[in-house]
Gaussian input, Z-matrix of N, CA and C with variables (Angstrom, degrees):
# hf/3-21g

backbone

0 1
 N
 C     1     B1
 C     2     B2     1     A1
 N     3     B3     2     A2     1     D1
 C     4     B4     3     A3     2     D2
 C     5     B5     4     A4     3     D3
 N     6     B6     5     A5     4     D4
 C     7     B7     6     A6     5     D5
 C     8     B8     7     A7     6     D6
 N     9     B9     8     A8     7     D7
 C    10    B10     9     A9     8     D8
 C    11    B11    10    A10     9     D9
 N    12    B12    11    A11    10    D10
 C    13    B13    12    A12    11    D11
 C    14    B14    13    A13    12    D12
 N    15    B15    14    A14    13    D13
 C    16    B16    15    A15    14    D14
 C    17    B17    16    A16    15    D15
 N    18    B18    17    A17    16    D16
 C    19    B19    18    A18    17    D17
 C    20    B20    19    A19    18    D18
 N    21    B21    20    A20    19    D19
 C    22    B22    21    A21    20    D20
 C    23    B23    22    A22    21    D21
 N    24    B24    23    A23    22    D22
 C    25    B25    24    A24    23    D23
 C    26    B26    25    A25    24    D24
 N    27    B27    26    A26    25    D25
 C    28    B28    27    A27    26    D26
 C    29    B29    28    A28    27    D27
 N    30    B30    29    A29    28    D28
 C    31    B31    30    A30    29    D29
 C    32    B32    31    A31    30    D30
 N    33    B33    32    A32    31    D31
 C    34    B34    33    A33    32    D32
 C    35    B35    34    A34    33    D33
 N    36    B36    35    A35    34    D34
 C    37    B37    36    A36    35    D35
 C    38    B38    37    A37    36    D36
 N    39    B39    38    A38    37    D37
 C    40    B40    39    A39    38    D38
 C    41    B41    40    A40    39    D39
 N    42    B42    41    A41    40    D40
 C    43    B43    42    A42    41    D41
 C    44    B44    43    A43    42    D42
 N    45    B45    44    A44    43    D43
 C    46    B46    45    A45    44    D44
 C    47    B47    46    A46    45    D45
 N    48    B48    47    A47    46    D46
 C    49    B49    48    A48    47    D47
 C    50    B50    49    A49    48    D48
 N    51    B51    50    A50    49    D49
 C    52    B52    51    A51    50    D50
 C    53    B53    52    A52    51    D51
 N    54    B54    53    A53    52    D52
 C    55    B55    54    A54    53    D53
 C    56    B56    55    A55    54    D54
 N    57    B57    56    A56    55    D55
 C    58    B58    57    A57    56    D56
 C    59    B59    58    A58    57    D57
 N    60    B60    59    A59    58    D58
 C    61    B61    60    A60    59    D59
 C    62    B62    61    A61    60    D60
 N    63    B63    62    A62    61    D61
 C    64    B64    63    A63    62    D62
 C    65    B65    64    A64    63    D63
 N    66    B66    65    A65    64    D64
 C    67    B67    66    A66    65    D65
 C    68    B68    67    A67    66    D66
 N    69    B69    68    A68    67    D67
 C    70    B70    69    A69    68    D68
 C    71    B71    70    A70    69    D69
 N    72    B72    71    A71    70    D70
 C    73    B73    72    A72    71    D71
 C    74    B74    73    A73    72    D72
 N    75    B75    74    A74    73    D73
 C    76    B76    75    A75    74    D74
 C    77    B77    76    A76    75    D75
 N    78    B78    77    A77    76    D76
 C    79    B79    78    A78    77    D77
 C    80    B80    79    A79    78    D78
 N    81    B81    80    A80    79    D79
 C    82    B82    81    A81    80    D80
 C    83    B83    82    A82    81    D81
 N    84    B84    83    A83    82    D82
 C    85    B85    84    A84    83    D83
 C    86    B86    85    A85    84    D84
 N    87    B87    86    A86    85    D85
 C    88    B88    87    A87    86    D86
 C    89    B89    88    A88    87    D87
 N    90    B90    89    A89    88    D88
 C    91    B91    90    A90    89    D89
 C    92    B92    91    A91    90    D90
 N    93    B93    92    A92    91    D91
 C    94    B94    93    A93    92    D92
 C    95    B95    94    A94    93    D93
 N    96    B96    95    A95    94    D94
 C    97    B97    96    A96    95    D95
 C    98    B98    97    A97    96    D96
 N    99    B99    98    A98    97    D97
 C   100   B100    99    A99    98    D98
 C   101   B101   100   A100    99    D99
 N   102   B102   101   A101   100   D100
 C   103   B103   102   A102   101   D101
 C   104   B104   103   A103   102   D102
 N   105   B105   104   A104   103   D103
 C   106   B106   105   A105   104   D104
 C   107   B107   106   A106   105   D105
 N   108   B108   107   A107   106   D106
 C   109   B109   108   A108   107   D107
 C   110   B110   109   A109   108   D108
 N   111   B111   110   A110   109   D109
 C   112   B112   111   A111   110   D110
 C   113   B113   112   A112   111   D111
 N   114   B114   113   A113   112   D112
 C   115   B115   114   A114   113   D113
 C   116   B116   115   A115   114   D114
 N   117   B117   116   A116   115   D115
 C   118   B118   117   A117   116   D116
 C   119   B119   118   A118   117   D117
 N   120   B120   119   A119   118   D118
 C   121   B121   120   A120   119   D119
 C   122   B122   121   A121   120   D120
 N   123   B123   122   A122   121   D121
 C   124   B124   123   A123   122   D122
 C   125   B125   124   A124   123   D123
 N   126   B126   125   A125   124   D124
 C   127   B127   126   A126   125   D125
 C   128   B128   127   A127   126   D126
 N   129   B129   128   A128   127   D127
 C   130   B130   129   A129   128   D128
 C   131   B131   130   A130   129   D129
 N   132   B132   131   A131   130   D130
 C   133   B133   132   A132   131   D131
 C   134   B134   133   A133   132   D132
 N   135   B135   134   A134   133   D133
 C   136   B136   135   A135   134   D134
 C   137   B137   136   A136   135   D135
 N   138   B138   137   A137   136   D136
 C   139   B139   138   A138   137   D137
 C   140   B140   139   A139   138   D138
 N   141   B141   140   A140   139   D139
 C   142   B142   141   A141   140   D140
 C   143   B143   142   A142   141   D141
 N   144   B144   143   A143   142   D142
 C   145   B145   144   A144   143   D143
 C   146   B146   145   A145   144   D144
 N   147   B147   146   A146   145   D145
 C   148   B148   147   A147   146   D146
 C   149   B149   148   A148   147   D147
 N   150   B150   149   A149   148   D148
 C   151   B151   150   A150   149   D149
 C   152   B152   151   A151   150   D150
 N   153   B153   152   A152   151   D151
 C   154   B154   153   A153   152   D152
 C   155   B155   154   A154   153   D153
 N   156   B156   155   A155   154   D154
 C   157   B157   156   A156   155   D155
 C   158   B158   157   A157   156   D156
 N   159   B159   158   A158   157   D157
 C   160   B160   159   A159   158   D158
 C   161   B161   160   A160   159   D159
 N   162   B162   161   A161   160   D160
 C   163   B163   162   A162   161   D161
 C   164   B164   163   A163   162   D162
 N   165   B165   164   A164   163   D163
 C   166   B166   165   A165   164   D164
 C   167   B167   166   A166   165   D165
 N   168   B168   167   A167   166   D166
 C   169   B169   168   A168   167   D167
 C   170   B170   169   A169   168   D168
 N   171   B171   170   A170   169   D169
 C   172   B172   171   A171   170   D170
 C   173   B173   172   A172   171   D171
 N   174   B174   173   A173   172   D172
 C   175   B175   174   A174   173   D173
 C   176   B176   175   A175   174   D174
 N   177   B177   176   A176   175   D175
 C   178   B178   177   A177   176   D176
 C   179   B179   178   A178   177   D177
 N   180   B180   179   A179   178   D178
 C   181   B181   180   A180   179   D179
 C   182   B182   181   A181   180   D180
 N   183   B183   182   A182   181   D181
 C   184   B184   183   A183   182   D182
 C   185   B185   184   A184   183   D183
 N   186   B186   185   A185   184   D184
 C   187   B187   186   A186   185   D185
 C   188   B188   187   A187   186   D186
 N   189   B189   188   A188   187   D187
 C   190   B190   189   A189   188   D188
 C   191   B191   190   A190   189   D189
 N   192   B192   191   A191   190   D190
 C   193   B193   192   A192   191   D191
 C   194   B194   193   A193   192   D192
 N   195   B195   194   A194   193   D193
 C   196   B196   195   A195   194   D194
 C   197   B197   196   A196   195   D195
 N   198   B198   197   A197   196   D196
 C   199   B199   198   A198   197   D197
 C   200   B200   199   A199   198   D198
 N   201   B201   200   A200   199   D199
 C   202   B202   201   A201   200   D200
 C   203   B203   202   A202   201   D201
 N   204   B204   203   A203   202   D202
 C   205   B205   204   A204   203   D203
 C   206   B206   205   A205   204   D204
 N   207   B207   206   A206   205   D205
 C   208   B208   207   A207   206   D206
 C   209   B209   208   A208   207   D207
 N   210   B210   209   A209   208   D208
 C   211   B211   210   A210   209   D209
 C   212   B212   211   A211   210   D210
 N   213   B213   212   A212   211   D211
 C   214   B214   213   A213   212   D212
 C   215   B215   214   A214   213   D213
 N   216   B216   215   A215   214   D214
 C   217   B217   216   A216   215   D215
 C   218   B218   217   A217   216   D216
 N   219   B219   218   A218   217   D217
 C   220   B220   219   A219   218   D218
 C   221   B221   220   A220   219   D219
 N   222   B222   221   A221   220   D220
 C   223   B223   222   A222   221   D221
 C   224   B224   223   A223   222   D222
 N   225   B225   224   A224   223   D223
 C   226   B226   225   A225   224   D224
 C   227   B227   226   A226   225   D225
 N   228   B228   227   A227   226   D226
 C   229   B229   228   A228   227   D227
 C   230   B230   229   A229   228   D228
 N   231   B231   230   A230   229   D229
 C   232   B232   231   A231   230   D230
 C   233   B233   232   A232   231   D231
 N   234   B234   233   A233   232   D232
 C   235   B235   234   A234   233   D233
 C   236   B236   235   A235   234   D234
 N   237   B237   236   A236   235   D235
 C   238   B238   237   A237   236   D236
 C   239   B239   238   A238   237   D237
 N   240   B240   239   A239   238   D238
 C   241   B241   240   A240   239   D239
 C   242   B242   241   A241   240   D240
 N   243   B243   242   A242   241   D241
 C   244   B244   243   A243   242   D242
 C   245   B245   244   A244   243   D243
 N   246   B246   245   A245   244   D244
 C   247   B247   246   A246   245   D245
 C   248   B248   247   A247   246   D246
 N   249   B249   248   A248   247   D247
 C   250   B250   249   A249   248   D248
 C   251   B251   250   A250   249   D249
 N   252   B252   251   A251   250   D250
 C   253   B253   252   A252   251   D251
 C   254   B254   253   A253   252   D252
 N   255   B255   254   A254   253   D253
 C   256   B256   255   A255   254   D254
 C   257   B257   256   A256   255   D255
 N   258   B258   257   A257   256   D256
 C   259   B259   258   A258   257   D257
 C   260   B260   259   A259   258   D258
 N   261   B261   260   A260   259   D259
 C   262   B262   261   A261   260   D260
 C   263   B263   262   A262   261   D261

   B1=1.4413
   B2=1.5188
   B3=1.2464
   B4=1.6332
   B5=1.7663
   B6=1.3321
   B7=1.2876
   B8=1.2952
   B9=1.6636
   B10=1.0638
   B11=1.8503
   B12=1.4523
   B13=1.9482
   B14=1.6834
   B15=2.1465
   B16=1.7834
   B17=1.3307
   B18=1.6487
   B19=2.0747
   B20=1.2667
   B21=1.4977
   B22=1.6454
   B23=2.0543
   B24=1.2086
   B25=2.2932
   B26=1.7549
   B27=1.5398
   B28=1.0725
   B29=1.7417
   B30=1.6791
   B31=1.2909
   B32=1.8154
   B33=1.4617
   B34=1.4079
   B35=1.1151
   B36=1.6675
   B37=1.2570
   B38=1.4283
   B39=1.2884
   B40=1.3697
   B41=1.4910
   B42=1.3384
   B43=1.6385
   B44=1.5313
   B45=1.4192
   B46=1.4592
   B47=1.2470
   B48=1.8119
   B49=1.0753
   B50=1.3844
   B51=1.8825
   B52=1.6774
   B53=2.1629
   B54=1.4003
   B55=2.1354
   B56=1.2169
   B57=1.6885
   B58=1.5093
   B59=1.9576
   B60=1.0723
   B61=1.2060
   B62=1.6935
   B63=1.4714
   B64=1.5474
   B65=1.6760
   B66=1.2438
   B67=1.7929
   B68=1.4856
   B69=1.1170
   B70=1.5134
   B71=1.2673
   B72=1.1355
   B73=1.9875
   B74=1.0461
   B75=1.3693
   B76=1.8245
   B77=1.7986
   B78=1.2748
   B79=1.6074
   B80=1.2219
   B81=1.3053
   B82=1.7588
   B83=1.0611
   B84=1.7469
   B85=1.6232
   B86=1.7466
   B87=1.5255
   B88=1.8133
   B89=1.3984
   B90=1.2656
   B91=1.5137
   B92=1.6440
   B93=1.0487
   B94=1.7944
   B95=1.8405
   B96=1.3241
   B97=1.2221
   B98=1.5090
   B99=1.2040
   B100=1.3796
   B101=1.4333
   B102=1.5955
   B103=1.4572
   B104=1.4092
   B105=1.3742
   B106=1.9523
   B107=1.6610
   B108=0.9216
   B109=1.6737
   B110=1.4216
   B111=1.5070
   B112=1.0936
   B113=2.0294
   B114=1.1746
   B115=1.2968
   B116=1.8739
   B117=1.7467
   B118=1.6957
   B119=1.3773
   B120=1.5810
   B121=1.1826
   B122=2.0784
   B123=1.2238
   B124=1.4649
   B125=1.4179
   B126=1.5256
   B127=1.5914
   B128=1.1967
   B129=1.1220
   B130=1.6850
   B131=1.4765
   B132=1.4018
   B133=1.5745
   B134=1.3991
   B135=1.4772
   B136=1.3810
   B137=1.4598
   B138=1.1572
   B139=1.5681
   B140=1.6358
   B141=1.8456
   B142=1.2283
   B143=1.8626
   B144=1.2917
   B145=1.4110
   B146=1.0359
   B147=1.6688
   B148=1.3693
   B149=1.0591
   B150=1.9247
   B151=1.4925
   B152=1.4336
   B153=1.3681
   B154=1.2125
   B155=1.5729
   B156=1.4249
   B157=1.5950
   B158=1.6729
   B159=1.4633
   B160=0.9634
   B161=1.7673
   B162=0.9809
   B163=1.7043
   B164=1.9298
   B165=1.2896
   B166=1.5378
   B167=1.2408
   B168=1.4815
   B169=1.8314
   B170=1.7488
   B171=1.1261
   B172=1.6942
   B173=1.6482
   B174=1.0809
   B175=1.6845
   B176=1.1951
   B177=1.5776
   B178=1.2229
   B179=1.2838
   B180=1.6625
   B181=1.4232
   B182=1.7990
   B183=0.8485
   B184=1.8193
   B185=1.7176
   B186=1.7828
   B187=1.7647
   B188=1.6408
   B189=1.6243
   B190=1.6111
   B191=1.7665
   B192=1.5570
   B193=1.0696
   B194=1.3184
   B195=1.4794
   B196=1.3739
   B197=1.7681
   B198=1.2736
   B199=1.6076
   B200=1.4623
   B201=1.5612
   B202=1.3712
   B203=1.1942
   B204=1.5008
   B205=1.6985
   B206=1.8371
   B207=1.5346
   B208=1.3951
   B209=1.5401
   B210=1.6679
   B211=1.5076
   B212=1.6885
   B213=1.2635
   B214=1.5910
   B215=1.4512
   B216=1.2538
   B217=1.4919
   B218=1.3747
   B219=1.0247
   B220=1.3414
   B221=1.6098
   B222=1.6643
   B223=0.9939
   B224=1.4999
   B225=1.3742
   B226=1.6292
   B227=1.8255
   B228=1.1309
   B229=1.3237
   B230=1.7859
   B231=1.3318
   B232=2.0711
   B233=1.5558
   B234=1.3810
   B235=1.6249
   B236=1.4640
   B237=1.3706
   B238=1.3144
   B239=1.9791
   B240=1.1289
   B241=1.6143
   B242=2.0745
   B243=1.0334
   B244=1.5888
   B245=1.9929
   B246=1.3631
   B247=1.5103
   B248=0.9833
   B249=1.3304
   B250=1.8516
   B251=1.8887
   B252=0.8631
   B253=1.8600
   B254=1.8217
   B255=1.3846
   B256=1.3758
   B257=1.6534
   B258=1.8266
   B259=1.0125
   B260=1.5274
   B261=1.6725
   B262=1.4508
   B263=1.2633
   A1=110.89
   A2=126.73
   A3=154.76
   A4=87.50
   A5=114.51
   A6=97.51
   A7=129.52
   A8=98.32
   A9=110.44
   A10=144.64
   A11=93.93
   A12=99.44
   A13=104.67
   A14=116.38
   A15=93.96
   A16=107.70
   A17=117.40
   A18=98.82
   A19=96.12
   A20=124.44
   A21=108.94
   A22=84.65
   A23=89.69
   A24=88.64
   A25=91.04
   A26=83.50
   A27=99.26
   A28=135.52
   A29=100.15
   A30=130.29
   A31=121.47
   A32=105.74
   A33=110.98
   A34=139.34
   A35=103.68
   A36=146.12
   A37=93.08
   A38=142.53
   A39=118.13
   A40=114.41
   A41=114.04
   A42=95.41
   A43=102.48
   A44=121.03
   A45=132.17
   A46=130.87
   A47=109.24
   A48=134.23
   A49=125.96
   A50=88.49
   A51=125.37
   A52=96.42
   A53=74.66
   A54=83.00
   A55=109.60
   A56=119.86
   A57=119.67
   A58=87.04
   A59=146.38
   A60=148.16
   A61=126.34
   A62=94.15
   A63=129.55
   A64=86.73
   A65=94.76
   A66=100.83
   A67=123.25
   A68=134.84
   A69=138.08
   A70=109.00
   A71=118.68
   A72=131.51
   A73=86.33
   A74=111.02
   A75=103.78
   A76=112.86
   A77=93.82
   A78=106.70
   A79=119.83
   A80=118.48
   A81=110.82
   A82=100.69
   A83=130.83
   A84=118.04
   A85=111.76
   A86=94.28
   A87=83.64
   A88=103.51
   A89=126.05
   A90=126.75
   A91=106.53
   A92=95.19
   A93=102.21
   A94=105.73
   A95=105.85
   A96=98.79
   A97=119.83
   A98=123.08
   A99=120.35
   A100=147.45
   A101=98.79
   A102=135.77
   A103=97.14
   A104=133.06
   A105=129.55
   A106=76.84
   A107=150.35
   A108=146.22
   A109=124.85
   A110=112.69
   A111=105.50
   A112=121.97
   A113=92.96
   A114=106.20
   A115=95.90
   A116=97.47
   A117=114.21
   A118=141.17
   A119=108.10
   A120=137.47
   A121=111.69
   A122=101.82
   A123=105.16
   A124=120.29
   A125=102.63
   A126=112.76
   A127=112.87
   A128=132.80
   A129=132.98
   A130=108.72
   A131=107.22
   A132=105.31
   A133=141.95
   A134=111.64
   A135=128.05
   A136=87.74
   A137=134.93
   A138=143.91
   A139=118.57
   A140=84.84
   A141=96.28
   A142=128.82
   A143=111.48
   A144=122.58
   A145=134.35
   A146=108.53
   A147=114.93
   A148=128.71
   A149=122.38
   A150=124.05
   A151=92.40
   A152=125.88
   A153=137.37
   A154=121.70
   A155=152.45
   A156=130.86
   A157=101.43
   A158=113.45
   A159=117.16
   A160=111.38
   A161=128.61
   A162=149.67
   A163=91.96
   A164=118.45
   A165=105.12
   A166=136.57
   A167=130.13
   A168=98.16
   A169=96.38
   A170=115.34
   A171=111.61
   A172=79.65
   A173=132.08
   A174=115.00
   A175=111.90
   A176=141.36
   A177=114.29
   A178=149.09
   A179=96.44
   A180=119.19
   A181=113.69
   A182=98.33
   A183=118.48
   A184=119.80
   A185=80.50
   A186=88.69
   A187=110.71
   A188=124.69
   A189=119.91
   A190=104.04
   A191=122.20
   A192=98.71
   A193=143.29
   A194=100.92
   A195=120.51
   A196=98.85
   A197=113.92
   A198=118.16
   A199=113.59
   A200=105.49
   A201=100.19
   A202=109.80
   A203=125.21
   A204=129.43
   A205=120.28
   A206=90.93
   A207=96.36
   A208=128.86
   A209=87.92
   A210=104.19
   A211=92.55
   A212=138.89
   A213=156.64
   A214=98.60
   A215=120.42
   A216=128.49
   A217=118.17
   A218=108.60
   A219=128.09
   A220=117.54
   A221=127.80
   A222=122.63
   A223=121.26
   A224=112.45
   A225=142.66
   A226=91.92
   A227=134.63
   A228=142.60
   A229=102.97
   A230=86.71
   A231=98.70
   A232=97.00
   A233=133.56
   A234=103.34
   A235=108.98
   A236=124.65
   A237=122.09
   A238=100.73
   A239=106.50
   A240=97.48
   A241=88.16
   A242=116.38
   A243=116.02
   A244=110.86
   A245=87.18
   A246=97.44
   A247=103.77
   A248=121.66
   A249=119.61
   A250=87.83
   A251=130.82
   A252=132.09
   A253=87.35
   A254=132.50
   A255=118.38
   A256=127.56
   A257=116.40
   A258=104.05
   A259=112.69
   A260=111.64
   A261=112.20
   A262=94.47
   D1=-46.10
   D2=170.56
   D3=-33.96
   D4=-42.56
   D5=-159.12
   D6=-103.75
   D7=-31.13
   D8=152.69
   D9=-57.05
   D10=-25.00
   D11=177.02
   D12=-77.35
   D13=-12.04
   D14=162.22
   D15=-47.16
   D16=-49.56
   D17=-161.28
   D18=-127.05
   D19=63.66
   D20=-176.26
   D21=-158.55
   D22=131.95
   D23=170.08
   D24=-90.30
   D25=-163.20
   D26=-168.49
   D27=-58.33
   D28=-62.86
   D29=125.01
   D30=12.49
   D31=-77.43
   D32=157.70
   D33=-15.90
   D34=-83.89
   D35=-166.73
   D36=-84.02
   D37=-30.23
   D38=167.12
   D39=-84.19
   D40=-9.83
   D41=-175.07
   D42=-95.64
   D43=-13.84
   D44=165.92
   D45=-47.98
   D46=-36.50
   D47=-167.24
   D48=-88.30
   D49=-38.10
   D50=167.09
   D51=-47.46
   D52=-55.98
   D53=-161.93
   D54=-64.40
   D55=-16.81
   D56=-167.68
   D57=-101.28
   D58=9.92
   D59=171.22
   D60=59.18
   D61=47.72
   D62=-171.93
   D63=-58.23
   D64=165.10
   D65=153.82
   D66=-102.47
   D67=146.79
   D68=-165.28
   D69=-60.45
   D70=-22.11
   D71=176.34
   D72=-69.20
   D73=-73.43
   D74=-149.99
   D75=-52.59
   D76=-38.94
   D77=176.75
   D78=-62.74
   D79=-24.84
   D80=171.99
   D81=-92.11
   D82=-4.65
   D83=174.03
   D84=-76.81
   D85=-32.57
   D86=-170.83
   D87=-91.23
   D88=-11.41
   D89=162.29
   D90=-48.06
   D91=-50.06
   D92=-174.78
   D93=-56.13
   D94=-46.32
   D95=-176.70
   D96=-92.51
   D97=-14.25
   D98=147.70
   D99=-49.18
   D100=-34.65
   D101=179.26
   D102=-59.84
   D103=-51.42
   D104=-144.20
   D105=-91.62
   D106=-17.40
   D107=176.21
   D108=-103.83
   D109=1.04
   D110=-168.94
   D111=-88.43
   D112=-4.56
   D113=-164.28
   D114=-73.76
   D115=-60.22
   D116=165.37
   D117=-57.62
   D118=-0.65
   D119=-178.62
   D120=-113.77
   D121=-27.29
   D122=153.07
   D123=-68.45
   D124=-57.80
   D125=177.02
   D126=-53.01
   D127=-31.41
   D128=174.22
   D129=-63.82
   D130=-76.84
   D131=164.19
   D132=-21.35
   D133=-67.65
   D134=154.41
   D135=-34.88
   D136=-108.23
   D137=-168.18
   D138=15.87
   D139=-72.47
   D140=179.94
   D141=-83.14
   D142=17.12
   D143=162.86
   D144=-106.69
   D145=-31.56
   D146=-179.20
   D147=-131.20
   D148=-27.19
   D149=139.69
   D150=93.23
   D151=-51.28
   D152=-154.45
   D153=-88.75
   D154=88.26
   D155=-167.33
   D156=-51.62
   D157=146.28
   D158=-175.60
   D159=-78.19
   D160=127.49
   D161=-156.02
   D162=-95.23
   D163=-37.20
   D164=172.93
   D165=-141.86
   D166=-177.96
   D167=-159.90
   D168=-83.33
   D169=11.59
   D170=-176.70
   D171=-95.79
   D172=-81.28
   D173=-163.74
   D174=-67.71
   D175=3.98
   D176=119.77
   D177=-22.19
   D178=-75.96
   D179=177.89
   D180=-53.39
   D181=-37.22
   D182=168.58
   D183=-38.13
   D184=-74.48
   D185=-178.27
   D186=-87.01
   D187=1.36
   D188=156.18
   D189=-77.14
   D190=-39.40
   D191=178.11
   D192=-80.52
   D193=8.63
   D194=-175.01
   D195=-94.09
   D196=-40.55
   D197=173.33
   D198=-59.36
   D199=-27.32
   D200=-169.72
   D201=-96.56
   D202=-18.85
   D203=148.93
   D204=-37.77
   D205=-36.73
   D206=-176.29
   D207=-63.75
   D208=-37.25
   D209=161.33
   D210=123.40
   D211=38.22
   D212=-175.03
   D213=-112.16
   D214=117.25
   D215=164.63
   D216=-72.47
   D217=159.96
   D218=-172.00
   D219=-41.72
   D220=-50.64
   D221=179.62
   D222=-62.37
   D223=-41.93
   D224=169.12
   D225=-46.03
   D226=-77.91
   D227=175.95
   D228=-20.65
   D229=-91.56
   D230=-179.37
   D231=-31.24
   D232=-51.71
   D233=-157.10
   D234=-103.65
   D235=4.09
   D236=155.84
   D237=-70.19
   D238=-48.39
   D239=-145.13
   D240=-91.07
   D241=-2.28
   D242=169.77
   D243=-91.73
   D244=-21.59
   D245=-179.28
   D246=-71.87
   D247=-58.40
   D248=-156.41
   D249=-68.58
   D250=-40.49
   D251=-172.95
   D252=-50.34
   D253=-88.07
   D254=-170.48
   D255=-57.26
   D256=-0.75
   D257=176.13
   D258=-78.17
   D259=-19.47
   D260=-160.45
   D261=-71.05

């Protein structure tokens, strides 16, 4: 699990866990601990793919749907990819 939340949200790693026939306890335990990192663990990701704030609502839509492949929900999405826009 440790290794998977570098390039995987939340989302992921629970439906991964579902298929590997985890128990629902254990799965809301590493949810818990995935969750307090997950925000800084998008931002890394994002980082290392695209580097770039997205300039239109198509490379927007682009680099959220690539976060959301990852397995990062929707709110997690908006403030990585609204963040990097006020850091420039």
């Amino acid at each position: 699990m440790h290794a998977r939340q570098a390039k995987f949200g939340v989302a992921k790693i629970t439906h991964e866990l579902r298929e590997k026939g985890v128990s629902q306890e254990l799965i809301e335990a590493a949810v818990e601990q995935v969750k307090g990192n997950e925000l800084d663990n998008a931002k890394e990701i994002w980082r290392k793919k695209f580097k770039v704030s997205p300039a239109s609502r198509e490379e927007w839509a682009k680099q959220a749907r690539f976060l959301q492949s990852r397995g990062f929900g929707f709110d997690i999405i908006k403030k990585v990819l609204n963040q990097q826009k006020t850091d420039e």
